[in-house]
C-alpha positions in Angstrom: 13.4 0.3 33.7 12.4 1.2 37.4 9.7 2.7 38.5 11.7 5.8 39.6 13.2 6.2 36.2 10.3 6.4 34.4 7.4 9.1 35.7 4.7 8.2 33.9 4.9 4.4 35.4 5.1 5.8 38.7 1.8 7.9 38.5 -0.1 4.9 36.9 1.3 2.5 40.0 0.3 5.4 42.6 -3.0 5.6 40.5 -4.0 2.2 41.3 -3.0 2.0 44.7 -5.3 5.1 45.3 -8.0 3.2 43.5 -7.5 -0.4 45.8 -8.2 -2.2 42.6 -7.1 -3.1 39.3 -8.1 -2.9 35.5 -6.0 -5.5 34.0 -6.5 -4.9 30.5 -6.3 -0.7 31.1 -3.2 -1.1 33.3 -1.6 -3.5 30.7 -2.4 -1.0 27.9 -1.4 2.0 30.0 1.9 0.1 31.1 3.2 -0.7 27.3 2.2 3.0 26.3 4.6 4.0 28.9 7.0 1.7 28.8 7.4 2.6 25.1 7.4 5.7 25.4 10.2 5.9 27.9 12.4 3.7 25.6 12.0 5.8 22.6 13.6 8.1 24.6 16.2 6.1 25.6 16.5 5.5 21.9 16.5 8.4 20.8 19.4 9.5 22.8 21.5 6.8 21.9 20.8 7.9 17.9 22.0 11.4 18.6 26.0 10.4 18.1 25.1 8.7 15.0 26.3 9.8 11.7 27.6 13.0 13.2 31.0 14.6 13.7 34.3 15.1 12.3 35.1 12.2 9.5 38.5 10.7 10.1 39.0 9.7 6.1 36.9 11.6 3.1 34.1 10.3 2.2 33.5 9.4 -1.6 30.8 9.2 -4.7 29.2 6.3 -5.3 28.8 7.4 -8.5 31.3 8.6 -9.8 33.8 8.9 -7.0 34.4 12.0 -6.4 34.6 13.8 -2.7 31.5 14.1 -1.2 31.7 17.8 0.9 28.9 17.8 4.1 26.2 20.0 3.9 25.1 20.4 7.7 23.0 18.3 9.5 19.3 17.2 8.7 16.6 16.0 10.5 14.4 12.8 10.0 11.9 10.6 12.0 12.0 7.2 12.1 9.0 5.1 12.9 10.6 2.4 15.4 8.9 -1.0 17.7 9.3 1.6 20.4 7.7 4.8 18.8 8.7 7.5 16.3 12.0 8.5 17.2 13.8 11.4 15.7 17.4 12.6 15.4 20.1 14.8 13.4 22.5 13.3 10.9 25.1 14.6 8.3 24.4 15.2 4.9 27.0 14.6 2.1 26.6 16.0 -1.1 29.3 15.2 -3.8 31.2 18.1 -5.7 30.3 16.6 -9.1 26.9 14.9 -9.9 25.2 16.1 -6.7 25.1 12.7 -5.5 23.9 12.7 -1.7 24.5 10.1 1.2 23.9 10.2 5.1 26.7 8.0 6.0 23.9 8.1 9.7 21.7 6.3 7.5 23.4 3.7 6.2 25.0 3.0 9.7 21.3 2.3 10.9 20.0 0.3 7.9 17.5 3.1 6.8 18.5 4.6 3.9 15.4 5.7 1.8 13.4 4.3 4.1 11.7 6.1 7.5 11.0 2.8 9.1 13.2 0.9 11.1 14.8 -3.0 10.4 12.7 -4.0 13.3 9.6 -2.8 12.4 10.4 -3.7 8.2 10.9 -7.1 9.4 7.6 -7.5 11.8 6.0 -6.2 8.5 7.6 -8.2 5.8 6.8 -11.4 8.3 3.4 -10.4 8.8 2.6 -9.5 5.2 4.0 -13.5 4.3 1.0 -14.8 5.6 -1.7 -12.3 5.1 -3.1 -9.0 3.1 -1.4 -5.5 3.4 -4.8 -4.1 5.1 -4.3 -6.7 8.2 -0.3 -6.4 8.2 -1.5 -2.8 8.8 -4.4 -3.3 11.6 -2.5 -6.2 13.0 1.0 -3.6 13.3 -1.1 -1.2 15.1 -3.0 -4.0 17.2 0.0 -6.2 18.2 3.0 -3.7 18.1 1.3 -0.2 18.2 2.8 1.2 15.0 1.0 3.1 13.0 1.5 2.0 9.4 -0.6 2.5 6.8 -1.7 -0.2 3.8 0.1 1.0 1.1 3.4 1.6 3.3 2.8 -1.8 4.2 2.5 -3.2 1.0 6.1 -0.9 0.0 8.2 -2.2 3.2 6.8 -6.0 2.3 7.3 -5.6 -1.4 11.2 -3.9 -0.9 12.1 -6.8 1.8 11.0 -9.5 -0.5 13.0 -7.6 -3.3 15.5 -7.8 -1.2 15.2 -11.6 -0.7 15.2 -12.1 -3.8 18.4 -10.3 -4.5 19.9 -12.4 -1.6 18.7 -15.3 -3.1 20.2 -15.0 -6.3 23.3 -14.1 -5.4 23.7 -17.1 -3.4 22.1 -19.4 -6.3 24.9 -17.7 -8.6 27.4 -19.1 -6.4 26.0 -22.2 -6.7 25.7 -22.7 -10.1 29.2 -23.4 -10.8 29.9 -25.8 -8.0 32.0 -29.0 -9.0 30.7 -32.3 -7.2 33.1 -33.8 -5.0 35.3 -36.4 -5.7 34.0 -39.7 -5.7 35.5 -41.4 -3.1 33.9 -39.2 -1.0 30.6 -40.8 0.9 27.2 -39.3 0.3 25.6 -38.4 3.7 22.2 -37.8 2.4 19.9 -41.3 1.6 17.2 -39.6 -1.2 17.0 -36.0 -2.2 13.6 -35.1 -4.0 13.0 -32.1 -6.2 9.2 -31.5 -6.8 8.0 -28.9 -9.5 4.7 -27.3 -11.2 3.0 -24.3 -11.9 -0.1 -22.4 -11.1 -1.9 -19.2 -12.3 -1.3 -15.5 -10.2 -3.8 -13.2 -10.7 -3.0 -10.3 -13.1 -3.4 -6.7 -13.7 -4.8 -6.1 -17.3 -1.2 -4.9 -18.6 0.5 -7.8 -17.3 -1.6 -9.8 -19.6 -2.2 -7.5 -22.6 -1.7 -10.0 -25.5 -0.5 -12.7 -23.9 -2.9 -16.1 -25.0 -5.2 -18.0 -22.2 -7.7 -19.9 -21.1 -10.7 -17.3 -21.3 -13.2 -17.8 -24.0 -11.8 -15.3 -26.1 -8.3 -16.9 -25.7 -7.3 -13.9 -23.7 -5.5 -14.2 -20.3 -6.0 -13.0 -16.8 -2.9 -14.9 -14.5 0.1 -15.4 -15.4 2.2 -18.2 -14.2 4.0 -19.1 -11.3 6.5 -21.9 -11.5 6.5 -23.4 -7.8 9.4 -25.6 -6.9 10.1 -27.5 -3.6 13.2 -29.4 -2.4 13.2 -31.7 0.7 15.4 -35.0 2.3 14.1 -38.6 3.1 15.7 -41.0 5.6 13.1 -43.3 6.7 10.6 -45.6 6.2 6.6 -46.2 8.0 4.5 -48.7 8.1 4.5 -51.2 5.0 7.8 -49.6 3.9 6.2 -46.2 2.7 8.6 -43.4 2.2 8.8 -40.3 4.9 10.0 -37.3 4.2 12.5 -35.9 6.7 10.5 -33.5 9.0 11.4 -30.1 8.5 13.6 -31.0 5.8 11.4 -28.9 3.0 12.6 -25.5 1.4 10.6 -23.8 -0.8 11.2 -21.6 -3.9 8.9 -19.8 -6.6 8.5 -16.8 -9.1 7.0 -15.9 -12.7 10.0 -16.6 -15.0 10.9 -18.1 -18.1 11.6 -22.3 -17.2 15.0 -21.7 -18.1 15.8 -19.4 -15.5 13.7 -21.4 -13.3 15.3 -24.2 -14.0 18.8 -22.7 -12.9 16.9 -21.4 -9.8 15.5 -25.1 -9.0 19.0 -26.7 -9.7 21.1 -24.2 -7.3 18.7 -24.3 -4.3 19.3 -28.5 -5.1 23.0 -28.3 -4.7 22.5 -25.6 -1.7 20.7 -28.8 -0.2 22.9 -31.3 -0.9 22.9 -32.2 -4.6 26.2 -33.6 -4.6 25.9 -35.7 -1.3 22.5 -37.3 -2.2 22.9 -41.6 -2.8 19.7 -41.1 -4.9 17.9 -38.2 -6.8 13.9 -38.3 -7.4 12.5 -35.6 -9.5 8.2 -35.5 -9.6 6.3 -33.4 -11.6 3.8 -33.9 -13.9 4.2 -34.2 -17.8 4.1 -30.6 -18.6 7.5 -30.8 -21.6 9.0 -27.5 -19.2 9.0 -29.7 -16.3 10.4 -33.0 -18.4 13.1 -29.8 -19.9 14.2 -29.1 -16.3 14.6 -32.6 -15.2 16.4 -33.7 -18.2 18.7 -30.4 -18.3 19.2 -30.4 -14.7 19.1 -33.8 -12.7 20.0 -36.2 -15.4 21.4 -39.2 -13.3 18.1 -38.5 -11.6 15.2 -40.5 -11.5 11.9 -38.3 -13.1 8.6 -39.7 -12.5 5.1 -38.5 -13.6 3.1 -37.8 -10.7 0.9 -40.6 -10.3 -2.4 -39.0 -9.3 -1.9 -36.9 -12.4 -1.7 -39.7 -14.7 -4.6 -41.2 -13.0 -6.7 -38.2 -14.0 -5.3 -38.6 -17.7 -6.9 -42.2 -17.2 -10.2 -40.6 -16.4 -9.6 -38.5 -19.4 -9.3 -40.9 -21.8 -12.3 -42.9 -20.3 -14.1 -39.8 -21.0 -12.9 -39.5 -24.8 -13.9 -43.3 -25.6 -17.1 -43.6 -23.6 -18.5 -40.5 -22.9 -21.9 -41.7 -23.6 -21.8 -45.4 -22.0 -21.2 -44.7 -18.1 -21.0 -48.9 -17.9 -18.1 -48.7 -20.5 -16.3 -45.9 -18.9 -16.5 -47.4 -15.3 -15.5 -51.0 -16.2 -12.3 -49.6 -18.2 -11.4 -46.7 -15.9 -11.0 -49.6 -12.8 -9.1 -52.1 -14.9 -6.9 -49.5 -16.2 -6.1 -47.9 -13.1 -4.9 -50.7 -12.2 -2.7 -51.8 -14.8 -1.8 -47.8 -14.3 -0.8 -48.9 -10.2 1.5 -51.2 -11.5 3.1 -49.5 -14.3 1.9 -51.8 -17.3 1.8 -48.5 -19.5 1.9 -50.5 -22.9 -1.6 -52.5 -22.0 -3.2 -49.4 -21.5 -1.7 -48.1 -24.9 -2.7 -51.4 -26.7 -6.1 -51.4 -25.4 -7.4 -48.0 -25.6 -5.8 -48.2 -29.4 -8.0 -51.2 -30.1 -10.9 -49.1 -28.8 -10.4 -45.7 -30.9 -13.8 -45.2 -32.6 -14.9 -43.7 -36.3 -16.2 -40.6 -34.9 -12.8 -37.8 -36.1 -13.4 -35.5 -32.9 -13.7 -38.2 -30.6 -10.6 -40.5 -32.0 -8.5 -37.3 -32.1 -9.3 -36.8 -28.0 -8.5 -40.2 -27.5 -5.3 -40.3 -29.7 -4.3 -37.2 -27.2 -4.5 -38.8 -24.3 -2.7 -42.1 -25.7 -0.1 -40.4 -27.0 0.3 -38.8 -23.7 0.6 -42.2 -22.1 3.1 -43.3 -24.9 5.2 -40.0 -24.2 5.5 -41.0 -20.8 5.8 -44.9 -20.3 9.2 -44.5 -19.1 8.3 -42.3 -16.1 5.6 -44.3 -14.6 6.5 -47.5 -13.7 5.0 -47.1 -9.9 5.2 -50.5 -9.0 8.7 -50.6 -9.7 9.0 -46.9 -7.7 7.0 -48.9 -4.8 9.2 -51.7 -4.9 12.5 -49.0 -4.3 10.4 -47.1 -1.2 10.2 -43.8 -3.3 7.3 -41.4 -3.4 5.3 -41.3 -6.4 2.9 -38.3 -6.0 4.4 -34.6 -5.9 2.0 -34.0 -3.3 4.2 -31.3 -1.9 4.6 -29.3 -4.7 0.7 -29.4 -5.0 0.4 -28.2 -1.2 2.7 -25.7 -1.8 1.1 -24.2 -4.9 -1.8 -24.2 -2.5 -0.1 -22.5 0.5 2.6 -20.6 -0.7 0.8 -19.7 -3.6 -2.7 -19.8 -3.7 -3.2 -19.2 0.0 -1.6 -15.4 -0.5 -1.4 -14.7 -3.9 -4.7 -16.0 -5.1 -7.8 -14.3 -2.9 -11.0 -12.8 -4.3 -10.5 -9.5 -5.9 -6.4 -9.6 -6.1 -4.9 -8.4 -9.1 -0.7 -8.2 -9.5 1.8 -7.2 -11.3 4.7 -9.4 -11.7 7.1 -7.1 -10.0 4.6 -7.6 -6.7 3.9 -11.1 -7.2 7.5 -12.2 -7.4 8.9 -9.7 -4.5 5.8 -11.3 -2.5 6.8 -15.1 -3.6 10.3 -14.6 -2.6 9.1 -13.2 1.0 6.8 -16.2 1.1 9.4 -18.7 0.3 12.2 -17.3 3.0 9.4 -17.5 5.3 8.3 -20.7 4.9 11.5 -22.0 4.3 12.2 -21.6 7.8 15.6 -19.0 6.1 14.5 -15.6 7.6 17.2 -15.8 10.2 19.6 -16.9 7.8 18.6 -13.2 5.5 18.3 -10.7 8.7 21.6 -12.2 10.3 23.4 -11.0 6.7 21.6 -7.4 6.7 23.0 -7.1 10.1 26.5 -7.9 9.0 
C-alpha cells in the first residue's frame, strides 16, 4: 500500500523525519497498527457485495426443504488477521420450521462462528502445541487479535472436531479398499505400524464408576490409544534399520480398540498397506494391541517391544529374589541375554525350576512366566536383527510423550473426552505434517 494511500503511514513517516531519528521497535509497532488497519478497510469493502442481492434460483431448507423467504439484511463483526471487520448480509428464514441461513456466511466460511478461517487456523495451530491461555496471549502478541481463553479453547476444540470429522470420512473410504492384483510390484520396502496407550487426565464425570489404579480402585484418566505409522528404506551403520525421514503420521483418541483398530488399519492402507514388501507391527503385550494386530495386519509380522519385555525380566527377577540382590543381579544379566537373542523357552525353563513355596511369591512369578510363555512367538529379536527390522516401538512411546503427554498431560489439566479427542485429532493433523492437506478441502 503506498504511502499516499494510506494517511496514517504518511503522518508517522513525516513524524520521524521531523524527529531526525528513529525508534525501531515504536515505528515497527506503529507501522503494523496502521498497516492493519488500512487493510481492514480494504476488507471490509470487498465484504460489502457478499451475500447480498437479488438471488437468481430460491433458496431452500436444509431441514426440511422448504423455501427459505429473506428477511432483510443483518449486521455482524468478524474478528479477522487484519482487525474486526464488519459488514451486512441477507438473512433467510424458511416458511416452515423457521430454519435460518445467511447464504453471506457460508460463502465466507463463518457460519456460527465471528472469527475468520485465518485467524481459526492461527488458533487451532497454536493451541496444537500449547495451553488455551498462551494461544490467547501469544494471538494478541504475535498477530494482534484479541481473543480471549475460553474462545480459544472453542475455535481449537471445533477445528479439531472438524479434523476429526475429516479424518473419518476419509478412513471410511478406506476401509473397504481391495489390494491390488498381484502382479503388481510393491514400491514400499517395510511399512511399520506402532501402537500403545496412555492415561489423559479426567474430569470427575468422565470417570464416575469406571475402575483404576487409585487406592480405592477408582479412576482419574482415561485412556488414550496412540497409534503411529511410518516407512523404512535404508540401512546405518552395522545394518540397523532407519526409518524414512519424515515418513511418520500420527493418529490417537479415547475409543473402544475396536474402533481404534479400524482407525489404525485405514490410516495403514492410506499409507501404503497394499504396496508394502513387508509389514512390522510393535507394541507391547497388552491382549487389545495383540487383537488389533491379529484382526488387522495378519500377514504381518507382530513383535513385543523389546525394552518392554526386558522390564518384564526385571519383573520377574523381582518376584523370585526380591530379598537376595546377588540372585537377582546374576539371573537378570544372564536372562537378558538369552532375552537379546530370543531363547524365550530357557528363560521359561529356568525361572520354572526356580518358583519357590512361598503362595504370594510363586503366584507373581507364575505371572510373569506365563507372560513370557504367552509371548515366545513375538520375541525372537535375534532373528528380527538378523532381517534389519526394528524391535523397540520407540516411536509410539515418543509419541505418547509428545503428542500426548506433552499437551494433554500438564499439572492441574483435567478433560473431558469430547476435549481431549477434538484436541488429539488437532495434534495428530499437526504433527502429521496434514494441515495443508485439511485447510486446502475447507477452501474447496
Amino acid at each position: 500500500m503506498a504511502i499516499e494511500e494510506n494517511a496514517e503511514v504518511g503522518r508517522i513517516v513525516r513524524a520521524v523525519e521531523r524527529e531526525g531519528h528513529i525508534d525501531l521497535e515504536a515505528v515497527e509497532g506503529a507501522l503494523v497498527t496502521a498497516v492493519l488497519r488500512g487493510g481492514g478497510n480494504v476488507l471490509e469493502k470487498l465484504l460489502q457485495a457478499v451475500g447480498t442481492g437479488r438471488r437468481n434460483a430460491p433458496l431452500h431448507c436444509p431441514r426440511c426443504g422448504a423455501k427459505m423467504n429473506s428477511k432483510g439484511l443483518r449486521k455482524k463483526r468478524i474478528q479477522t488477521l487484519l482487525g474486526c471487520v464488519e459488514f451486512e448480509r441477507s438473512l433467510f428464514v424458511c416458511s416452515l420450521c423457521a430454519q435460518t441461513r445467511y447464504p453471506g456466511d457460508e460463502a465466507l466460511g463463518i457460519v456460527g462462528t465471528s472469527y475468520s478461517p485465518g485467524v481459526r487456523r492461527q488458533v487451532a495451530r497454536l493451541a496444537a502445541k500449547e495451553t488455551f491461555f498462551e494461544v490467547s496471549v501469544d494471538m494478541r502478541e504475535l498477530a494482534r487479535v484479541e481473543i480471549s481463553r475460553k474462545d480459544a479453547e472453542r475455535v481449537a476444540e471445533t477445528v479439531g472436531e472438524k479434523m476429526e470429522t475429516w479424518m473419518a470420512k476419509e478412513h471410511q473410504s478406506l476401509r473397504f479398499h481391495e489390494p491390488p492384483p498381484p502382479e503388481i510390484p510393491k514400491t514400499i520396502e517395510t511399512l511399520y505400524i506402532e501402537l500403545d496407550g496412555t492415561g489423559i487426565p479426567m474430569v470427575p464425570r468422565e470417570v464416575e464408576g469406571r475402575k483404576g489404579k487409585q487406592p480405592d480402585d477408582t479412576a482419574k484418566t482415561r485412556e488414550a490409544k496412540v497409534g503411529c505409522v511410518f516407512t523404512q528404506t535404508l540401512l546405518g551403520t552395522e545394518g540397523k534399520p532407519i526409518r524414512d525421514p519424515a515418513s511418520t503420521t500420527f493418529l490417537s483418541a479415547i475409543e473402544t480398540s475396536t474402533t481404534f483398530g479400524w482407525r489404525l488399519y485405514s490410516e495403514a492402507v492410506r499409507r501404503g498397506l497394499f504396496d508394502a514388501k513387508r509389514i512390522v507391527v510393535l507394541g507391547d503385550g497388552a491382549e487389545w494391541v495383540k487383537n488389533i494386530a491379529q484382526t488387522h495386519f495378519g500377514t504381518g509380522q507382530f513383535i513385543i517391544d523389546y525394552y518392554h519385555a526386558y522390564e518384564h525380566i526385571g519383573e520377574l527377577c523381582r518376584a523370585l529374589f526380591e530379598r537376595n540382590p546377588r540372585q537377582y543381579d546374576t539371573y537378570h544379566d544372564h536372562w537378558a541375554d538369552y532375552l537379546w537373542e530370543g531363547n524365550i523357552e530357557m528363560i521359561i525353563k529356568e525361572a520354572g525350576d526356580l518358583l519357590p513355596t512361598n503362595p504370594r511369591v510363586k503366584k507373581d512369578a507364575r505371572t510373569q512366566i506365563g507372560y513370557f510363555q504367552k509371548n515366545k512367538e513375538h520375541m525372537r529379536y535375534a532373528q528380527y536383527r538378523a532381517q534389519h527390522l526394528f524391535i523397540g516401538s520407540g516411536v509410539v512411546e515418543a509419541s505418547c510423550k509428545h503428542l500426548v503427554g506433552a499437551r494433554l498431560k500438564q499439572s492441574g489439566m483435567e478433560w473431558t473426552v469430547r476435549g481431549a479427542n477434538s484436541i488429539l485429532a488437532l495434534r495428530s493433523v499437526v504433527l502429521s505434517n496434514r494441515q495443508e492437506a485439511y485447510w486446502e478441502q475447507q477452501a474447496a
